[in-house]
N, C-alpha and C positions, 0 to 999 in steps of 0.2 A: 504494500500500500504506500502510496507516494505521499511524505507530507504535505503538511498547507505551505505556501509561503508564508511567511511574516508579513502582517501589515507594513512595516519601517522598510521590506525590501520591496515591495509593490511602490510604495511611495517613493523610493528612491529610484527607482525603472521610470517611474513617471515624470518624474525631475530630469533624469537624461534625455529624456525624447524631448521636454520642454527645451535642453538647453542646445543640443545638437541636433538641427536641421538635417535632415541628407538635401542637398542639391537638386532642385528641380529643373534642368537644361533650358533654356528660353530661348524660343525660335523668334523671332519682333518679326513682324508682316511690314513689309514695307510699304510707304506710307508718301503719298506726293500732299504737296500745299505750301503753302508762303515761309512756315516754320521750317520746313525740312528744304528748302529753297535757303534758307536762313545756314541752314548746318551745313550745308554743303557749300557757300561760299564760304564760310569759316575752313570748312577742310581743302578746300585748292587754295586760300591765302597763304593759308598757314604751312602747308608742305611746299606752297611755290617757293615762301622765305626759305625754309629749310633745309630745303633739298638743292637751293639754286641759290643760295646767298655761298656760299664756301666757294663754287665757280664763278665769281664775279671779281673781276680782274680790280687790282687799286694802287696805282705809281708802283706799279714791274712787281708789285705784290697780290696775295689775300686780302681781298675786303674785310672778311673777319677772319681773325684770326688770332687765339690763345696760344700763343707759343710760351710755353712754359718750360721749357729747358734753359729761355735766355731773359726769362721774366720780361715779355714784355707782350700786353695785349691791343690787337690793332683792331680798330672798328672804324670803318669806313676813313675816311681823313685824322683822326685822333690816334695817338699812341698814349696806350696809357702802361703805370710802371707800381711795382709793387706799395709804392709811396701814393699812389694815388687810390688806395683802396676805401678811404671817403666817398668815392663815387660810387662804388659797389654796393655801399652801406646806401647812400641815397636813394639807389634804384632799387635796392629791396623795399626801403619806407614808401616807395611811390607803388609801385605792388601791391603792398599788403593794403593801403589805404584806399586806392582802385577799389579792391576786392572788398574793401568795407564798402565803401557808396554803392556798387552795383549791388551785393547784397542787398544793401538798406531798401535799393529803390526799386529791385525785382528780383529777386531772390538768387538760384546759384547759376545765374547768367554764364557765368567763366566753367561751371560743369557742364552746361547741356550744350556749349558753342563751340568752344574756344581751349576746352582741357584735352593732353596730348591724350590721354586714355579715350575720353570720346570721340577726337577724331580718327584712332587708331581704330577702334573699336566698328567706326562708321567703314573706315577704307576694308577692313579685312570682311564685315557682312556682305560690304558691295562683291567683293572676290567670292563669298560663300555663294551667295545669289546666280552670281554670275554660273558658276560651276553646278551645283546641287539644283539647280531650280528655286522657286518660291518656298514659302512659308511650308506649305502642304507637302511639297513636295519634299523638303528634308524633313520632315516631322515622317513619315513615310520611308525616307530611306534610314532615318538613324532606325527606326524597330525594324526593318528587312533584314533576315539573316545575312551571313557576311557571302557575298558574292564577287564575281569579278568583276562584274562592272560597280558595284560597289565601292568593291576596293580600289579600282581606279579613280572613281571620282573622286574619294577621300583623299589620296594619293595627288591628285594633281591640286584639289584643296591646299592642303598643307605643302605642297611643296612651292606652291604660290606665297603661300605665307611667308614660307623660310627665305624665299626669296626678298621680299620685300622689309622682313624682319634683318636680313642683312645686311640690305641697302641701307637701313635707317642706319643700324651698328656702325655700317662704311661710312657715311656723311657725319654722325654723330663726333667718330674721329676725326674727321677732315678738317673741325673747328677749333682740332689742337696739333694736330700736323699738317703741313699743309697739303691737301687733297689732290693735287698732280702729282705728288711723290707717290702718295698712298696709290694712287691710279697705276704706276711707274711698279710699283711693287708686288701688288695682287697678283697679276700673272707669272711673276716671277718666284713668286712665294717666297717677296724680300721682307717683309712686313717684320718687324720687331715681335718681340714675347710681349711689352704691355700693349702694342698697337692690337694683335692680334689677340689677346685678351679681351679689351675691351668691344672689338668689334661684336667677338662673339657672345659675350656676356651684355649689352646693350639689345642687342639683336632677340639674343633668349627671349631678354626681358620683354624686348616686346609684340616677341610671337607669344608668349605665357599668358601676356595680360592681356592684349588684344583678341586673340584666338581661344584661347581657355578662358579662362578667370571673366573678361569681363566684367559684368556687374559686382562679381564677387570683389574686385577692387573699391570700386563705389561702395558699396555696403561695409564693408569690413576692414579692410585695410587705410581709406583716404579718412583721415581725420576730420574731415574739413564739414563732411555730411553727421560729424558727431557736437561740432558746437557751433552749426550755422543757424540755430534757433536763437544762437545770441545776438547773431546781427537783424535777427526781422523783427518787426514791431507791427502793430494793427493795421498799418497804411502802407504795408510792403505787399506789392504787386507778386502774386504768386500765382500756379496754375493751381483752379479750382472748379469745382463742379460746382452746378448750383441746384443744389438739391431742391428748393422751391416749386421748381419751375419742370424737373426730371422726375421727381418722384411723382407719383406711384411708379415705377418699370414696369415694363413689361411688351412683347412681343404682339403687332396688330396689323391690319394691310393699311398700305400708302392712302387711302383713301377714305379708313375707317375713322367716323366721330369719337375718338380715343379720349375726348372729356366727358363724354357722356360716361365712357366704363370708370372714370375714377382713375384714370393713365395722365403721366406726365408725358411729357418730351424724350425722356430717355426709352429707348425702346431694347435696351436688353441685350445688343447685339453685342458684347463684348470686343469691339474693335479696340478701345481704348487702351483692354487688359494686351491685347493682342501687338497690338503698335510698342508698346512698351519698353524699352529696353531693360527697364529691369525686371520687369512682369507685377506689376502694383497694380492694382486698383485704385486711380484716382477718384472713383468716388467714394472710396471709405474716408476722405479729405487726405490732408498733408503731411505724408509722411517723407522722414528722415532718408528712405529711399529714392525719393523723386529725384533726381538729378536735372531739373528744368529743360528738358529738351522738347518739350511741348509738341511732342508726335501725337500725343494724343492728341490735343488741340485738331490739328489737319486732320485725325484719322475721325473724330466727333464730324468735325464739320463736314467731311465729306457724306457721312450719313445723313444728316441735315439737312444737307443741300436733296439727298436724293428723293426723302419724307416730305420733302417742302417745307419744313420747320426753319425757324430762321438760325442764322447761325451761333454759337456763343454758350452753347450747354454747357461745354466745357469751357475756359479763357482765362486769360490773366485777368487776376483780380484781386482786391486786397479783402482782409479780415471785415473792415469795417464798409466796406463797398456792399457785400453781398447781407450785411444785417443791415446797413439805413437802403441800401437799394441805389446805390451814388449809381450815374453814369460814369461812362468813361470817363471824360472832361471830370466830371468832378473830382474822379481817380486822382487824374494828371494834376488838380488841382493841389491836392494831399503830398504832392510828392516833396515840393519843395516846404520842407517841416527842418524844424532844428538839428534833427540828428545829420538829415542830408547834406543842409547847408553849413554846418561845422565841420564834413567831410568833406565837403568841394573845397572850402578858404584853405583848411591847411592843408590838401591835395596839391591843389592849383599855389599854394605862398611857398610849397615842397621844388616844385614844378618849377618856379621860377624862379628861387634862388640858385637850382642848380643848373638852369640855361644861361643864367648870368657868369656864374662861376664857372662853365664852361668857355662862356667866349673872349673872360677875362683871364682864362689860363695860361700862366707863362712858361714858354715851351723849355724854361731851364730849371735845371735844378740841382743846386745845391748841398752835398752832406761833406762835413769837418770833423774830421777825426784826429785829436793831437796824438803824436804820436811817443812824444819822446821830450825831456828838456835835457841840454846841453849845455856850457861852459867855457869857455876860452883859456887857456892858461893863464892871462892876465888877471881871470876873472872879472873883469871890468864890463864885462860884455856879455848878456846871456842870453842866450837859444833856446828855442822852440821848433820841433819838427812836427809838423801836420802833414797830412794826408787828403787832402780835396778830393773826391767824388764828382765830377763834373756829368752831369747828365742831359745830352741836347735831346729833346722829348719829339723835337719835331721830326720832318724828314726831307729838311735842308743842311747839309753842311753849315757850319758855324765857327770861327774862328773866335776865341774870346782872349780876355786881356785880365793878369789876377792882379789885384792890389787888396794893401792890409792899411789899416790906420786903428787910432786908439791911445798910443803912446807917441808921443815924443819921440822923434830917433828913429820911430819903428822901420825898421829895412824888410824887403824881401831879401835875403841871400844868395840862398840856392831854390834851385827849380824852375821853374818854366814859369816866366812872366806871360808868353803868352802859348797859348794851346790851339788845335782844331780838332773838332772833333766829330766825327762823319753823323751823317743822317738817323736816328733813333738810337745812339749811342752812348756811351758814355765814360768816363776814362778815371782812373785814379793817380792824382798832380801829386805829387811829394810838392813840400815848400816849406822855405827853411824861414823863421823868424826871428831876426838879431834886435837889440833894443841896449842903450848903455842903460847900467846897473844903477845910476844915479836918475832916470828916467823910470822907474816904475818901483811901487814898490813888493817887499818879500812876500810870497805869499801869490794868489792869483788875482790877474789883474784884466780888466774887458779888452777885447779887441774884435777884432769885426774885419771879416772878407770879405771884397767887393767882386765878384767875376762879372764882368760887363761885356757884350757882344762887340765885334770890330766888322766894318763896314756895311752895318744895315743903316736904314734910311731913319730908324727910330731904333735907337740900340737899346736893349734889355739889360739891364740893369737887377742883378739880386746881391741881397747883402744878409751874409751869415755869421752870427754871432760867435764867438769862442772866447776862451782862455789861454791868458800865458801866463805862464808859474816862473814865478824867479825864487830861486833857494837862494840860502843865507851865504853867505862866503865862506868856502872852507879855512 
């Protein structure tokens, strides 16, 4: 005779299935209309940058280009240099605050358009499509036993994938080496151990997430779908159903008086769940799965259109639109509210201090490093050895000219009063600094480098502060 279970193990069986889901595969029915007109120039913007900004030629170099072996990154006409990581910092703050306004003003705009997982995700369905047939039809072939034509189709599937999962890995590296070498090397099978790492560990990555994982990224893994409830508020433009006006459901002909039965507008055809990408029911309202990609929206209204119903069952709309009833306009009225507009000022005051500070940038720069103090046998006389770091940030040659002041006396000695220094370069000056012992006193005393440019039309001018130590007399 078999025992009973224990109540404590029944209820901990039941706790497991609560907390681990098994995977339900989700096939999204594809879905035409303004929205998905919308997603699709986001994904040829955004791969034309990507895929074709590393082939774009800039003064006998890479438009962009992270060359991290010699620390220096090039974006279109600017070089920028390890000392210029201020900027990096700025274009993260202009990012993250972006990503709060769009938030505030309609919710995860940057996931349903614009995020590489959703455009990846879109380019690799269009390949699925393309290969397996529609909706029906891979819903069909994934339960048909394994066949050869089967297996071919899957087979040419994923080998599509891996291809294009490559491609990305290969361009992805082209933005830190530069991409006609990498071109030069591929067939040659010259490619370095980390080039060639990373190609294929980018690439993995996004045959895995694009082709498997999908939504399971968005759900589980992107944090962003975990405290985006902290950017919305009542007056945030989000996709909604409007239950008022949809409920009762249910299924009826195009021509039946459907108020007469006690039927709303929604007729039950589950397109909405179907268009999906992550397979949600927008009408259970808003959940943390949406990803704003508003397929449902096109996939609603094309039913709408077919009913004669007017369009808009489903739509962007905010919390407090759909309980006072606001029109649109009134929506749009709502938008500019305090939180928005504290997000545009310091957006936009982000924005413009570092357009400023971009075009006030001076193409030199400056690091002093003492190296040493020194002594005369007279003693009457002491030395300072520094080490100047000259760095021409532009990508013109530049001849500059070094002077010191601060003391009384102060001499350059030795080293190179004047230097050149090639095109985004930069060179380490020894310079030697004399001063009589009766001109300064024991102990450390200010002085200041001047490196100044020779023969421009407006010479650049930086001035570097330091020290010089005079010790006591032996």
């Amino acid at each position: 005779m078999t025992a009973p279970v224990p109540a404590a193990s029944s209820a901990a069986e039941s706790v497991d299935q609560a907390l681990y889901e098994v995977r339900r595969k989700i096939h999204p029915r594809a879905v035409t209309g303004r929205f998905a007109w919308w997603r699709w120039f986001f994904v040829w913007a955004t791969q034309l940058v990507f895929y074709g900004l590393p082939w774009l030629p800039w003064n006998d170099r890479q438009a962009v280009l992270f060359d991290l072996a010699h620390r220096k990154f090039y974006i279109l006409g600017l070089v920028f240099w390890p000392q210029d990581i201020v900027y990096l910092t700025v274009l993260l703050i202009i990012s993250a605050f972006s990503l709060f306004l769009f938030t505030a003003v309609a919710g995860r705009l940057w996931c349903g358009y614009a995020c590489p997982q959703t455009v990846y995700t879109e380019i690799f369905l269009w390949i699925e499509k393309l290969i397996e047939g529609d909706r029906q039809k891979r819903m069909k072939l994934d339960q048909a036993p394994l066949s050869a034509r089967k297996a071919g189709l899957k087979a040419a599937k994923h080998g599509a994938w891996i291809a294009v999962a490559l491609w990305t890995g290969f361009t992805f590296v082209g933005y830190f080496t530069p991409i006609r070498t990498l071109a030069a090397e591929v067939p040659a099978l010259g490619l370095g151990p980390w080039e060639t790492f990373w190609v294929l560990f980018y690439g993995f990555a996004t045959y895995g997430n694009a082709g498997w994982m999908r939504e399971q990224v968005c759900k589980y893994m992107c944090p962003y779908a975990r405290f985006q409830s902290v950017m919305f508020d009542h007056d945030t433009l989000v996709i909604t159903y409007d239950a008022r006006r949809g409920e009762q459901r249910g299924a009826r002909a195009r021509k039946a008086d459907y108020r007469a039965k006690g039927l709303g507008d929604c007729v039950d055809c589950g397109i909405c769940v179907q268009v999906c990408p992550t397979g949600i029911d927008i009408r259970d309202g808003l959940q943390y799965e949406c990803i704003g990609c508003a397929a449902c929206i096109d996939g609603c209204n094309q039913v709408m259109d077919k009913m004669g119903y007017p369009r808009g069952l489903i739509r962007y709309a905010s919390d407090n639109a759909l309980k006072e009833g606001l029109s649109f306009a009134g929506m749009l009225r709502r938008v500019l509210r305090p939180r928005v507009l504290v997000y545009t000022a310091i957006l936009w005051t982000i924005i413009l201090a570092a357009g400023f500070a971009l075009v006030e940038r001076v193409p030199v720069k400056v690091d002093v490093i003492r190296d040493r103090v020194t002594s005369r046998p007279d003693s009457e006389w002491a030395e300072n050895v520094y080490r100047l770091q000259i760095m021409n940030t532009s990508e013109t040659p530049r001849r500059f000219v070094i002077s010191a002041g601060g003391l009384p006396g102060l001499a350059i000695e030795g080293g190179e009063p004047e230097v050149e220094i090639g095109p985004a370069s930069s060179r380490m000056v020894p310079v030697r600094l004399g001063v009589p012992r009766a001109n300064a006193r024991p102990g450390a005393n200010p002085v200041a480098f001047t490196v100044s440019t020779l023969g421009d039309a407006a010479p650049i001018v930086v001035t570097e502060k330091a020290s010089f130590i005079v010790q006591d007399k032996p």
